[in-house]
Residue, then its C-alpha position, 0 to 999 in steps of 0.5 A: x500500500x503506497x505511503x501518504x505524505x505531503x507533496x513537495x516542489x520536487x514531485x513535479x516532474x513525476x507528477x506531470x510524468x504521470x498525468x501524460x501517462x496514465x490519461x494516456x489510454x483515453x486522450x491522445x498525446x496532445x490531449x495528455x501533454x495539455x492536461x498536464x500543462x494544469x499542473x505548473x510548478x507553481x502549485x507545489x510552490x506555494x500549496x505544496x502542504x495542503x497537496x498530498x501524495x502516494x509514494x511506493x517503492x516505484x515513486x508517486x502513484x497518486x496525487x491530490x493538488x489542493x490549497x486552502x483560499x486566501x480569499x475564502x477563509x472558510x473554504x478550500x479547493x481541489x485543484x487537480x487529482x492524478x492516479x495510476x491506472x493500476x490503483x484506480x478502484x483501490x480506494x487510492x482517490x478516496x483515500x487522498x480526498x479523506x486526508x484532504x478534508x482531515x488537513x481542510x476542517x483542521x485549518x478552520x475550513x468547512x466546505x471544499x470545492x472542485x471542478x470536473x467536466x460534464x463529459x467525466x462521469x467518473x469523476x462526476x460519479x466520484x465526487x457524489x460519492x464522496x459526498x460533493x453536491x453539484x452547484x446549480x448551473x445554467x443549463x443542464x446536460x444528462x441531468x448534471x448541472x453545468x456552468x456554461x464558459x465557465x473556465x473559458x469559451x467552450x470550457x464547461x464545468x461543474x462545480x462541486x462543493x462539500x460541507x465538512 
C-alpha cells in the first residue's frame, strides 16, 4: 500500500510524468501533454502542504493538488487529482480526498470545492460519492448541472462543493 505524505516542489516532474501517462489510454498525446500543462510548478510552490501524495517503492502513484483560499477563509479547493491506472478502484482517490478534508476542517475550513467536466462521469460519479453536491448551473446536460464558459469559451464545468 503506497505511503501518504505531503507533496513537495520536487514531485513535479513525476507528477506531470504521470498525468501524460496514465490519461494516456483515453486522450491522445496532445490531449495528455495539455492536461498536464494544469499542473505548473507553481502549485507545489506555494500549496505544496495542503497537496498530498502516494509514494511506493516505484515513486508517486497518486496525487491530490489542493490549497486552502486566501480569499475564502472558510473554504478550500481541489485543484487537480492524478492516479495510476493500476490503483484506480483501490480506494487510492478516496483515500487522498479523506486526508484532504482531515488537513481542510483542521485549518478552520468547512466546505471544499472542485471542478470536473460534464463529459467525466467518473469523476462526476466520484465526487457524489464522496459526498460533493453539484452547484446549480445554467443549463443542464444528462441531468448534471453545468456552468456554461465557465473556465473559458467552450470550457464547461461543474462545480462541486462539500460541507465538512
Amino acid at each position: 500500500m503506497p505511503q501518504l505524505r505531503e507533496a513537495r516542489t520536487e514531485d513535479h516532474a513525476a507528477m506531470v510524468g504521470g498525468v501524460q501517462r496514465w490519461w494516456g489510454d483515453s486522450r491522445s498525446p496532445e490531449e495528455s501533454r495539455e492536461l498536464s500543462l494544469l499542473l505548473p510548478r507553481l502549485f507545489l510552490q506555494h500549496f505544496a502542504r495542503t497537496s498530498l501524495v502516494l509514494e511506493d517503492e516505484s515513486g508517486v502513484r497518486a496525487f491530490l493538488v489542493g490549497f486552502d483560499s486566501a480569499d475564502r477563509p472558510d473554504e478550500a479547493y481541489i485543484h487537480f487529482v492524478g492516479v495510476d491506472p493500476a490503483l484506480r478502484g483501490r480506494g487510492a482517490a478516496r483515500r487522498l480526498y479523506t486526508a484532504f478534508f482531515e488537513r481542510a476542517a483542521a485549518a478552520g475550513r468547512t466546505t471544499v470545492r472542485a471542478v470536473t467536466s460534464p463529459q467525466n462521469r467518473g469523476s462526476i460519479a466520484f465526487h457524489r460519492a464522496m459526498g460533493f453536491e453539484a452547484e446549480p448551473g445554467d443549463r443542464e446536460i444528462d441531468g448534471v448541472p453545468v456552468h456554461t464558459d465557465y473556465d473559458g469559451p467552450g470550457q464547461d464545468r461543474v462545480a462541486f462543493r462539500r460541507a465538512l
